[in-house]
N, C-alpha and C positions, 0 to 999 in steps of 0.2 A: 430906472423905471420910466421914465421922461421919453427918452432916447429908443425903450421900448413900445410907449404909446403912437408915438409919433411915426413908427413905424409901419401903422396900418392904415391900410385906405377901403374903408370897408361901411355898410348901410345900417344906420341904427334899428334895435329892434326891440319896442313894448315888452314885450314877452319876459324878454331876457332882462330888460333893463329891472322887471319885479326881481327875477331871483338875484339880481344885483343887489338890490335891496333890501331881497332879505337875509343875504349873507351880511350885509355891512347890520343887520338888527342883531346876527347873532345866531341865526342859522347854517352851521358850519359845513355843512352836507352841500352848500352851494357855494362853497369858498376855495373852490379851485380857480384860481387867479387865472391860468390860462386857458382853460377852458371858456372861462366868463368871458374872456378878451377875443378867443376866436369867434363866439355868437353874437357881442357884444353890438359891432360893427361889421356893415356890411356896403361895400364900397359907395362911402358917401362923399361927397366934394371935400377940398381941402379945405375950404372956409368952414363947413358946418363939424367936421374931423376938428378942429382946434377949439372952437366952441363948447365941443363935448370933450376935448383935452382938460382945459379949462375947467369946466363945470364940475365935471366927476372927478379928477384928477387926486382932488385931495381922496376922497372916498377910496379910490381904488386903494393909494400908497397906505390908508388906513386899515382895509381891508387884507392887502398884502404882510403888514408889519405883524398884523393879528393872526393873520395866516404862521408864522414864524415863529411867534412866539407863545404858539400854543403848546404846551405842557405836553411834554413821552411819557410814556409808562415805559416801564422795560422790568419783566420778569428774570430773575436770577434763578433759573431752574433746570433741576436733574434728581430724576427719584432716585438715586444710588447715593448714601450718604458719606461723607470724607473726598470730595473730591475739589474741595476748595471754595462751594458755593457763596456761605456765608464771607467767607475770606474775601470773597469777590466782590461780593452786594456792600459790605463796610468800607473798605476801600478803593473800587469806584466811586461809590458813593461819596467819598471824603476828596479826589481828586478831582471831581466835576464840580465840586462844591467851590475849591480852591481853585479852578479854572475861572469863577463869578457866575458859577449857573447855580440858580435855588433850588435846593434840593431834597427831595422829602426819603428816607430809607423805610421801607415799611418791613415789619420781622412780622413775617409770618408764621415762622415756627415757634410752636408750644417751648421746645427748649431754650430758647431766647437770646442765642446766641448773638446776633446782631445784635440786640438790644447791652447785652452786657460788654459786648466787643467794640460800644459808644460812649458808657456812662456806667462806669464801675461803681458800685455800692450807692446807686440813686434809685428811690424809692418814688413811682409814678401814680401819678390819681384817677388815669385813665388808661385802658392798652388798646388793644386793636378788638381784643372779646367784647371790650364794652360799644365799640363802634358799630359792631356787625351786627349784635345781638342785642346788645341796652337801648340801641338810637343815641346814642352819645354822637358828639359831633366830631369829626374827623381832625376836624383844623383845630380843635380846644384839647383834641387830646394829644396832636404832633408835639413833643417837646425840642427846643433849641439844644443844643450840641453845641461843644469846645470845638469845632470849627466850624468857620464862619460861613453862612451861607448853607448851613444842613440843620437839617431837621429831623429827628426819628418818629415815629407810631410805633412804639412797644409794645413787646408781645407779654406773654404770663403763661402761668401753667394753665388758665382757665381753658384757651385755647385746647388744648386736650382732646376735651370732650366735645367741643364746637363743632364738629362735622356730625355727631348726632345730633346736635340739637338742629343744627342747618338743614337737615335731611326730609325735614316735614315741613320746610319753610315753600312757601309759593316763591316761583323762579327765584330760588334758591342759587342757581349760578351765577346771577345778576349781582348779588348784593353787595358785592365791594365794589364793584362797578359804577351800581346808585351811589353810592359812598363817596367815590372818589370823581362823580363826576363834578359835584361843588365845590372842590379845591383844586383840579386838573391845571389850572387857567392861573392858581396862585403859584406855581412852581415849573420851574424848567424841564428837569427831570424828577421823575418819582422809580424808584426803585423797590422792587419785591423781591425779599429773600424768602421764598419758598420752602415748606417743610418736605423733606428728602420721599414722596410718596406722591402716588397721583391721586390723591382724593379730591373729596371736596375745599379744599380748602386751594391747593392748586389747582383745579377748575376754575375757583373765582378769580386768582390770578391773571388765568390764559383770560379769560372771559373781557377781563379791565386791563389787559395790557394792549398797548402797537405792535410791543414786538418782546422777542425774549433772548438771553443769550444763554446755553448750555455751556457747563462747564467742563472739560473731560482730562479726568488724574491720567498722565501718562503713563500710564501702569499695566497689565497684561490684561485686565479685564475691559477696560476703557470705553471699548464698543459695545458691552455688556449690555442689554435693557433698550439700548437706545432707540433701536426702531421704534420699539413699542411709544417711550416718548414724543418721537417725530408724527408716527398715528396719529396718537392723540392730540396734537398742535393740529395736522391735519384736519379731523374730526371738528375739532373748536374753531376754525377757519372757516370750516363747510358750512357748517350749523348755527354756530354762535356771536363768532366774530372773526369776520370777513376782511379787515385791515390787520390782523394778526400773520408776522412773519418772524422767521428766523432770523433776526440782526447779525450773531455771529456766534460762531462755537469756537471754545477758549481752551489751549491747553493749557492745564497747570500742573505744577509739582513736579516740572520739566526739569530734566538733569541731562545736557547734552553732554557729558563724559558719557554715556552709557550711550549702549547699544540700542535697547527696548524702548527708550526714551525717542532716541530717534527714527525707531521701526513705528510706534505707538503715531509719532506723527506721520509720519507717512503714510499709513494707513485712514488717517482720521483727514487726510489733504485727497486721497484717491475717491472717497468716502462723500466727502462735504463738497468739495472744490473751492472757489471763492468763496465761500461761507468762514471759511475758518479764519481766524485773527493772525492777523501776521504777528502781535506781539503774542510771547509765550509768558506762561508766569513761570520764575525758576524755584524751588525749594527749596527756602532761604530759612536761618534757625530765626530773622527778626521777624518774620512774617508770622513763625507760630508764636514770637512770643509778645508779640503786641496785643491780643486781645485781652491779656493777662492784667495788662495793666489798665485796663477801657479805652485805648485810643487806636487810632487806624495807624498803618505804619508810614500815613503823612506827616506825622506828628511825631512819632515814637522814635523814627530811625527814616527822616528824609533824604538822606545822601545813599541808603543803603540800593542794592540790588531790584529788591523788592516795591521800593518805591517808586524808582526808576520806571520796572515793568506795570507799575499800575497807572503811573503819570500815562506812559503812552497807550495802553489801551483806554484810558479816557479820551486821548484825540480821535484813537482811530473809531470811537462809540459817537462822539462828537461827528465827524464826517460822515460815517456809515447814516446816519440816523439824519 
């Protein structure tokens, strides 16, 4: 950082030097460290350059660190359901956790697969309906997880019906967003496993995510829907939120003996281009039978196949992001 400051010889400027300040208050809209730095200075002498080294210096590396270690969202989303979503959103979620990143899983689906694919036969005092819909607090309802470093928001059946009741709500598409914007800042990553449809309920997902990663079963139908899904990210980017991008589309349930398997990615690589994860996920029997037992298959079967493929898509999410 030092070595980059030092580098400019350029003339201070009032102006800029507020929104300096009020990104270091907490206004995060003005926390692009390099932008700040190119306005910052404007070819001033090397005496009064070291001066303002000096002075601000701490503030910047502060401002930078906070820059970094602001909190992603990442949506786990594809309205076609079986294509390894949940499988996805549990176990990323459990390898990012066990990389030392805090990690929140949020289940958004009324079926509650995530929820039960973390914590078999536990019984919760709050889920995600009472967050949206009671004003329950987000952070009092996250419960701790058997691996360390994660955290779930469970879902219930209440959810169900939640997209009516959300339907009459004023900005309605905001609300997990308001939600999750006072805990965003206490975790690394936050993950959303999305219910298999584009309602309201995945609206509020796109709405409160950075980014999202699409799932896709190597399977004959694979491309099925999809446009329509990438619309509507579109749509939600144009309208709603503007930092919202495709992180990566993931093959799963990949079986490279077969033919289809490998036709399916190929099509999905001509399709996507660099969008797509170089890691694939393979169709492993410990991947479907981990959730059986509530643990992710960090836990269940770490030496397996499966876990293997999920450790590395945590780096490559890690890097991408």
């Amino acid at each position: 950082l030092w070595i980059f400051l030092f580098s400019f010889s350029v003339q201070f400027h009032s102006t800029i030097y507020e929104s300096f300040l009020e990104c270091f208050a907490g206004n995060r809209e003005r926390c692009d460290s390099i932008a700040i730095f190119t306005d910052f200075f404007k070819n001033v002498s090397r005496e009064t350059f070291l001066i303002l080294t000096v002075k601000y210096g701490i503030i910047i590396a502060t401002i930078c660190e906070r820059k970094e270690n602001m909190g992603k969202i990442i949506s786990i989303i594809n309205q076609k359901g079986g294509v390894g979503k949940t499988t996805t959103a549990v176990n990323l979620a459990a390898e990012l956790a066990d990389k030392g990143h805090k990690t929140l899983l949020i289940d958004e689906d009324a079926q509650g697969n995530s929820t039960s694919g973390l914590s078999k036969d536990v019984k919760f005092g709050k889920d995600l309906y009472d967050v949206l819909l009671d004003d329950a607090d987000a952070k009092e309802a996250a419960v701790k997880t058997a691996v360390k470093k994660l955290w779930l928001l469970p879902s219930s059946i209440d959810l169900a019906g939640a997209e009516i009741e959300i339907a009459g709500l004023p900005e309605r598409e905001f609300l997990l967003r308001k939600k999750l914007a006072a805990i965003k800042d206490s975790y690394d990553y936050i993950l959303i496993d999305c219910p298999p449809s584009l309602g309201l309920l995945t609206l509020n997902a796109l709405v409160a995510s950075d980014s999202i990663i699409i799932p896709i079963q190597a399977e004959f139908y694979a491309l099925e829907g999809l446009s329509q899904l990438v619309k509507t990210v579109q749509v939600v980017s144009r309208k709603l939120n503007p930092s919202l991008h495709i992180l990566g589309i993931l093959l799963t349930m990949f079986d490279g003996r077969t033919n289809l398997s490998l036709q399916v990615a190929e099509e999905v690589k001509k399709y996507f281009g660099s969008k797509v994860f170089r890691t694939v996920i393979p169709r492993t029997v410990k991947l479907s039978e981990a959730p059986s037992f509530g643990e992710p298959i960090l836990t269940y079967a770490p030496k397996s196949k499966g876990a293997e493929a999920y450790k590395k898509l945590s780096r490559e999410v890690v890097r991408r992001d």
